[in-house]
Backbone bond lengths (Angstrom), bond angles and torsions (degrees), N, CA, C in turn:
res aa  C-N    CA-C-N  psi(-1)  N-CA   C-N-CA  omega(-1)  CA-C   N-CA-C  phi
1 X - - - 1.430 - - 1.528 110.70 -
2 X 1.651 123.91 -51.14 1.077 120.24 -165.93 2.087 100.52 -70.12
3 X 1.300 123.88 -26.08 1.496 148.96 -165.54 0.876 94.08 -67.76
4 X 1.327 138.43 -45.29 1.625 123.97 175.44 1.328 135.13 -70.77
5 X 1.727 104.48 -26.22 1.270 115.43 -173.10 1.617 98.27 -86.44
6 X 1.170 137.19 -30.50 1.467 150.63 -178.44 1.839 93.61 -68.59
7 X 1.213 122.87 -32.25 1.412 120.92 -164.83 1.576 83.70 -90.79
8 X 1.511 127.66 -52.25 1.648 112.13 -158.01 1.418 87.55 -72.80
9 X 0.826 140.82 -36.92 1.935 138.26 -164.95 1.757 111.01 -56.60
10 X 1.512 88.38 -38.46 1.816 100.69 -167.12 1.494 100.31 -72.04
11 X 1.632 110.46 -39.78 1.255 113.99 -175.10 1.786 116.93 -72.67
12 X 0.972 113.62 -21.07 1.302 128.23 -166.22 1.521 89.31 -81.52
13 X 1.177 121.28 -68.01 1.640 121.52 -175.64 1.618 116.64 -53.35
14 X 1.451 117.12 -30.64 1.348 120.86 175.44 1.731 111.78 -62.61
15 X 1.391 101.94 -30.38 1.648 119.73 -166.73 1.295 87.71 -69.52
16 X 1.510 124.01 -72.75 1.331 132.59 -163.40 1.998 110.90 -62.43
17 X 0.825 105.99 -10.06 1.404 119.70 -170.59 1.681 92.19 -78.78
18 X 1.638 106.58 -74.64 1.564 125.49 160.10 1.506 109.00 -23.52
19 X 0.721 117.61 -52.42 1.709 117.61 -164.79 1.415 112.88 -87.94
20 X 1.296 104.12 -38.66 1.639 96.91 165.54 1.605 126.57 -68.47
21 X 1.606 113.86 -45.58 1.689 122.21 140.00 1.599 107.47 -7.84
22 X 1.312 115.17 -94.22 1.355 149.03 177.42 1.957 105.70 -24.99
23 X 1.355 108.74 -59.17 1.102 109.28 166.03 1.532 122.07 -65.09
24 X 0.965 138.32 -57.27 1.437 144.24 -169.14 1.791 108.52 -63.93
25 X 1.315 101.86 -25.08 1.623 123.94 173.43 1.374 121.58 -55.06
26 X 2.046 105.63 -46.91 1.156 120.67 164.74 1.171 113.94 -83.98
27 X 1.252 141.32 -33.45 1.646 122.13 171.28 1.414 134.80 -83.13
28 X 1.439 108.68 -11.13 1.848 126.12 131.40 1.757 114.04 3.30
29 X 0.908 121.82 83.78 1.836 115.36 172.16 1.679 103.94 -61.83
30 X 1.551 98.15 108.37 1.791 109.45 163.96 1.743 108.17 -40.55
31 X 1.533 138.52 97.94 1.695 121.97 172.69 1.619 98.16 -72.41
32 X 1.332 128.35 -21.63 1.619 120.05 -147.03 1.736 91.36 -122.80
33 X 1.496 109.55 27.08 1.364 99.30 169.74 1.241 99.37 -93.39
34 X 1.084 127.07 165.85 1.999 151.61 -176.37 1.051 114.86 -149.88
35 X 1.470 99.46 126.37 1.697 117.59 172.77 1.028 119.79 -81.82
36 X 1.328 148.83 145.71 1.624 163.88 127.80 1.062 118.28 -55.78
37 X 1.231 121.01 132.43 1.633 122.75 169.01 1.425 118.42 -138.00
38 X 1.691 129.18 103.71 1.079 123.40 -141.48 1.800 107.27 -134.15
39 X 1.392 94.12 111.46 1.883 113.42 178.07 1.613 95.16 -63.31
40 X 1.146 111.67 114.01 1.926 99.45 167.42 1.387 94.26 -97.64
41 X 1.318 93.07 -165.94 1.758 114.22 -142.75 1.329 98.17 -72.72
42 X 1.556 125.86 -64.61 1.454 120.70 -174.22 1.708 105.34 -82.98
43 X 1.123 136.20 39.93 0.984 130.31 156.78 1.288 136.83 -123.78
44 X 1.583 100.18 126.26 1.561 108.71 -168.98 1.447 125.24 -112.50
45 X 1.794 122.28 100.90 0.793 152.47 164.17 1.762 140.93 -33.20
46 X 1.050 116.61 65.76 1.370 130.61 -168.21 1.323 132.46 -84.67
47 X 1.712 122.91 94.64 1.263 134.99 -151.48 1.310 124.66 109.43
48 X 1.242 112.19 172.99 1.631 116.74 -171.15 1.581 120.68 -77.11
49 X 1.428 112.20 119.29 1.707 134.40 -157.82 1.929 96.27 -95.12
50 X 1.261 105.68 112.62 1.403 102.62 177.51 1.457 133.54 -117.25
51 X 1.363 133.98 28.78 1.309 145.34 -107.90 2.300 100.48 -104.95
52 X 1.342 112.05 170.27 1.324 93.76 172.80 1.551 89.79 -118.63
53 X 0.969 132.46 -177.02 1.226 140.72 -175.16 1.917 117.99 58.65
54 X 1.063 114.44 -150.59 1.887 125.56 -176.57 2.015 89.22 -78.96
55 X 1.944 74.58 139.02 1.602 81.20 171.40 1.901 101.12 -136.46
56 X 1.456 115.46 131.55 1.600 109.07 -159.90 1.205 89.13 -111.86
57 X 1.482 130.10 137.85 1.438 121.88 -164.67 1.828 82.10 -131.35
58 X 1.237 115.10 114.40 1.721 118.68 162.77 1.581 116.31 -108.90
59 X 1.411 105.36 -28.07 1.618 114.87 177.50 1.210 109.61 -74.56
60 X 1.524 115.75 -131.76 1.806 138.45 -162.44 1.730 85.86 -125.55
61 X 1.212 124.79 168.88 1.341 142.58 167.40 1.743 115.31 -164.99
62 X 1.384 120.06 83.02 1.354 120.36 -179.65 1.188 98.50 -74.56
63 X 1.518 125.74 127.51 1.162 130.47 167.67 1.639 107.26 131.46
64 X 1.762 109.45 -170.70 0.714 123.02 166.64 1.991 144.02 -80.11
65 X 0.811 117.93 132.96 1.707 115.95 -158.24 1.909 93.99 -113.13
66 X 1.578 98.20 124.71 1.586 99.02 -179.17 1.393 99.61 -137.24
67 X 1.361 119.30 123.08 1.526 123.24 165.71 0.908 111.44 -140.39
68 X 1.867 135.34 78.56 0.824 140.23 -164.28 1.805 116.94 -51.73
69 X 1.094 112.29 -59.32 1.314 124.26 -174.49 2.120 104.17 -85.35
70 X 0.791 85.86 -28.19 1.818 93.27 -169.51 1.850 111.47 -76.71
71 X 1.515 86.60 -152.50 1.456 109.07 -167.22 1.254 117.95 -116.91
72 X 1.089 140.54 110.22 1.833 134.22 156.40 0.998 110.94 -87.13
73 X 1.522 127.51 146.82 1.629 154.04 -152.26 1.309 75.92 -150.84
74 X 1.041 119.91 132.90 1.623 139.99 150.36 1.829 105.79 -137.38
75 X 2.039 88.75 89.12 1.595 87.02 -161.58 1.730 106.84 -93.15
76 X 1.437 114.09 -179.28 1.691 97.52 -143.67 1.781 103.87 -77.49
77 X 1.449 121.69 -6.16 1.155 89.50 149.77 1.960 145.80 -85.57
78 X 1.252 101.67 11.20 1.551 126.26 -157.70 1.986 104.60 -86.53
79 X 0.975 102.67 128.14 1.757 121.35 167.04 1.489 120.86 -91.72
80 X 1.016 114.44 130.53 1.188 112.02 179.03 1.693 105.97 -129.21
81 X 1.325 127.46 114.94 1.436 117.73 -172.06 1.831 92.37 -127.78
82 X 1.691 98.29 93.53 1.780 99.48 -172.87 1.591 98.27 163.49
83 X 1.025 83.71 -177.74 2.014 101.76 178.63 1.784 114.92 -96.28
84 X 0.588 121.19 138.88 1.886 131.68 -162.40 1.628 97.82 -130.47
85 X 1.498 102.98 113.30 1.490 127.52 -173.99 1.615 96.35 -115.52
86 X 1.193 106.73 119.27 1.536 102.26 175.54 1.541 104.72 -163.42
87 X 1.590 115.33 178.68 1.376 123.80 -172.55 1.837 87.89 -107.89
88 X 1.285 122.63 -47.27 1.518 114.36 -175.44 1.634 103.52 -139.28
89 X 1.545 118.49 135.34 1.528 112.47 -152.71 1.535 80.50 -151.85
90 X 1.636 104.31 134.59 1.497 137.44 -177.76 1.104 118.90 -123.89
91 X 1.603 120.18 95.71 1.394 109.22 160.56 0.729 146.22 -96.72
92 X 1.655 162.33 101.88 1.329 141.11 160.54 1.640 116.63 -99.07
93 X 1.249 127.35 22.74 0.891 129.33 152.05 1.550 141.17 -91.88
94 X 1.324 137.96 -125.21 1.438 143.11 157.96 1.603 118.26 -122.42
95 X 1.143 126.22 108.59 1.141 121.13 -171.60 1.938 98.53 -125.85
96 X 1.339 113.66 138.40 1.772 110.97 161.11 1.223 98.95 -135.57
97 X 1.220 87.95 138.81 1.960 130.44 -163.80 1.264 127.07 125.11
98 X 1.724 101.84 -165.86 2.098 88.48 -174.40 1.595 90.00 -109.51
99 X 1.315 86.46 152.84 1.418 109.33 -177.34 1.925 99.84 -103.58
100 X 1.065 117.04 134.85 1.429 126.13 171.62 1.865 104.32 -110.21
101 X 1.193 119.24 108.51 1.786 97.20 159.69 1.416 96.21 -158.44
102 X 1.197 123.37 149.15 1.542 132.48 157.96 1.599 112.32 -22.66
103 X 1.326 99.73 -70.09 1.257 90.40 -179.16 2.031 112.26 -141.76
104 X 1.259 128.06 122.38 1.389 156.65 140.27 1.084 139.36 -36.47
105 X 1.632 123.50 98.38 1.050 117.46 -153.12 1.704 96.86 -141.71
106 X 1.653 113.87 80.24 1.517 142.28 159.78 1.133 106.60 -20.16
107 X 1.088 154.20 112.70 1.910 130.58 149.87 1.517 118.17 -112.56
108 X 1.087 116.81 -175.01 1.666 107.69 -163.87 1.339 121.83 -67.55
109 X 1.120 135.57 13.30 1.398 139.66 176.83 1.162 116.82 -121.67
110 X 1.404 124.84 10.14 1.723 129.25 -167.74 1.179 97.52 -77.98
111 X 1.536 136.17 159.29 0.981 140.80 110.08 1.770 136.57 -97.71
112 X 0.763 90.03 119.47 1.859 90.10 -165.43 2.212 105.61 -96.45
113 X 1.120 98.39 156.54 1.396 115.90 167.08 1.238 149.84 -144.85
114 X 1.015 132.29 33.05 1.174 149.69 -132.30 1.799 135.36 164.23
115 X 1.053 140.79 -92.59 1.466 131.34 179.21 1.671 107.38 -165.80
116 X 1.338 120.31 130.50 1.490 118.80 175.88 1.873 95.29 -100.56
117 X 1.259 88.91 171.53 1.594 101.79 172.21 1.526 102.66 -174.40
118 X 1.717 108.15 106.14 1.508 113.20 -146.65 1.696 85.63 -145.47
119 X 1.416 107.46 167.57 1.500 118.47 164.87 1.751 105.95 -104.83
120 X 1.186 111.91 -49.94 1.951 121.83 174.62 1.879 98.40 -113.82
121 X 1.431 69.83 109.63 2.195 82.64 158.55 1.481 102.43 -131.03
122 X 1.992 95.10 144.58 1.039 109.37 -172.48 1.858 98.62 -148.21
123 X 1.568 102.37 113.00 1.503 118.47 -179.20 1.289 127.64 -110.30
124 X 1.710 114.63 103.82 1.564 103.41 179.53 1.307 133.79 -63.62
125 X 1.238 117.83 168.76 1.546 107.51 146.46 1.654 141.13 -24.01
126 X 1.104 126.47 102.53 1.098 111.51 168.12 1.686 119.96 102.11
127 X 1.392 90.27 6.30 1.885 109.24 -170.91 1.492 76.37 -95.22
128 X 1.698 112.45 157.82 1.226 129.86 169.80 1.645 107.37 -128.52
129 X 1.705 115.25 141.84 1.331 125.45 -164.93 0.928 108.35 -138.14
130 X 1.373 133.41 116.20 1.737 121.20 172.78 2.071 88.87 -129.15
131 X 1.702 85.15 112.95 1.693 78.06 169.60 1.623 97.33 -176.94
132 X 1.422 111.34 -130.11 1.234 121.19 178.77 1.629 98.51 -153.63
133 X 1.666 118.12 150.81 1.314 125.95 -157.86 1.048 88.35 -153.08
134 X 2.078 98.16 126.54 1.787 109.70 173.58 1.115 105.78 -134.47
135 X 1.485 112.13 147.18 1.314 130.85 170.20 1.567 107.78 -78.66
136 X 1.242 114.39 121.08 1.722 122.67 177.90 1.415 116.18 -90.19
137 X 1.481 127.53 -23.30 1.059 139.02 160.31 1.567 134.55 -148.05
138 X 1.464 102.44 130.50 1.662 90.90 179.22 1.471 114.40 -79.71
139 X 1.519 104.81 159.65 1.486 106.56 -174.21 1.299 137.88 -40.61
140 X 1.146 156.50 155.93 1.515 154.71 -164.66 1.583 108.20 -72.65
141 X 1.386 121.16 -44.41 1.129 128.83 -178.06 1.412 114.88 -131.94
142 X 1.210 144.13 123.24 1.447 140.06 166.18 1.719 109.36 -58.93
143 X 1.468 111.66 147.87 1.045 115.01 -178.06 1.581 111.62 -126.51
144 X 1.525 126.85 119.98 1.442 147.37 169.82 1.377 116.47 -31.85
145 X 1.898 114.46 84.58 1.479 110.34 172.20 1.298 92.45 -63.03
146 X 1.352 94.84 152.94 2.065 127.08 178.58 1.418 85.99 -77.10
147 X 1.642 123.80 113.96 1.215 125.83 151.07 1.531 99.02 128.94
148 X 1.041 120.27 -4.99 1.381 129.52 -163.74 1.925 103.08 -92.47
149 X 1.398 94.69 -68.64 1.425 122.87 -176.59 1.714 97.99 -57.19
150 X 1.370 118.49 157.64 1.500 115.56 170.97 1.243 113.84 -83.69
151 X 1.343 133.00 152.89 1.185 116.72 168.83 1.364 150.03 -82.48
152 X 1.342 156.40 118.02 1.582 115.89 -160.42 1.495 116.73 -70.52
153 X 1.449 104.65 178.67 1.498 124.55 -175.43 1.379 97.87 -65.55
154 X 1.200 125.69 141.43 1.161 137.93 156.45 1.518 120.28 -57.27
155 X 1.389 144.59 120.83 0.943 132.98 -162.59 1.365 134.04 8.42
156 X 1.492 122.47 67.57 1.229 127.19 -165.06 1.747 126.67 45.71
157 X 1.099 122.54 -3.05 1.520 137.04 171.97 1.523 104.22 -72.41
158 X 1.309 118.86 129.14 1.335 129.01 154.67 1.610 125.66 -45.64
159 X 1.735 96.86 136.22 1.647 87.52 159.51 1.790 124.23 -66.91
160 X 1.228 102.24 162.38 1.329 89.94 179.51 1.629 105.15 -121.39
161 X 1.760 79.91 161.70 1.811 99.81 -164.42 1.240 126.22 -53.78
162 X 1.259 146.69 115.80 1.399 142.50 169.65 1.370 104.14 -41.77
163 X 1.493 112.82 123.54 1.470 111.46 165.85 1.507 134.38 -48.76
164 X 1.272 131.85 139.38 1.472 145.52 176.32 1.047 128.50 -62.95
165 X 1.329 119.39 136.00 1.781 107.67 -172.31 1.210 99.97 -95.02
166 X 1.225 105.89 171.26 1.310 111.02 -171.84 2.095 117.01 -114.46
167 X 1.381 109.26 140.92 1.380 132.12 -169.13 1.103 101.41 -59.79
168 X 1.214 146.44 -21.30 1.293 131.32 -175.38 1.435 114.81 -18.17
169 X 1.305 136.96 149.70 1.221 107.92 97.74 1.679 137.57 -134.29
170 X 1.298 118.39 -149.46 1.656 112.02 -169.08 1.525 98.49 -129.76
171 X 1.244 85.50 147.68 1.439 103.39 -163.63 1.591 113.32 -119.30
């Protein structure tokens, strides 16, 4: 008699245990959720685009494009008539203006117009560029061309002497 009520009690607290879990689960702030923000094809976009996360551009976009932390897709049907601020920026479409991003990645359908200013650029085949292209930073560490650096001694043994010319002379 007393065994049952100890069994519905245990169960009752497991429920409520569950449900409070369950609740606190949903009011949890997502940090690693990401937004999309997506130009479709017949749509044309007028003014400055400011988004956090991936931005997929297939339409027109007059203006300016800012994703500080994110992504631009400028996919090959997509326009871009403005300046493109980004952390990582994809073109295979047509974009005129300067593009700012860490790193640039051209592919064969781009058309570009205007000026990059990138740390990593990378241009396929068959992409076309008429502009000017800057490096924003040089690399973190320089790296030792083979032939550059001197070499050491080979097991403590000396190099040896280039041979001597000789005094002769001819008369």
């Amino acid at each position: 008699m007393f065994k049952k009520q100890n069994k519905s009690a245990e169960i009752t607290a497991k429920k409520e245990a569950i449900l409070s879990t369950a609740i606190l689960d949903k009011t949890a702030p997502h940090e690693e959720q990401t937004s999309n923000t997506v130009i479709a094809r017949d749509v044309c976009f007028e003014g400055n685009l400011k988004a956090v996360g991936q931005i997929y551009i297939y339409g027109e976009v007059q203006g300016n494009t800012i994703a500080s932390d994110g992504v631009v897709k400028v996919m090959r049907s997509g326009l871009v008539n403005g300046n493109i601020t980004c952390q990582e920026l994809i073109i295979n479409g047509t974009v005129k203006g300067e593009c700012k991003a860490e790193s640039i990645d051209i592919g064969e359908h781009a058309n570009i117009n205007g000026a990059l200013n990138y740390v990593t650029l990378s241009v396929k085949k068959g992409a076309v560029f008429v502009g000017n292209a800057e490096t924003t930073r040089l690399p973190e560490h320089a790296v030792n061309v083979i032939g550059i650096a001197p070499a050491p001694a080979v097991s403590g043994k000396a190099l040896p002497n280039p041979p001597e010319k000789s005094k002769t002379s001819h008369a």
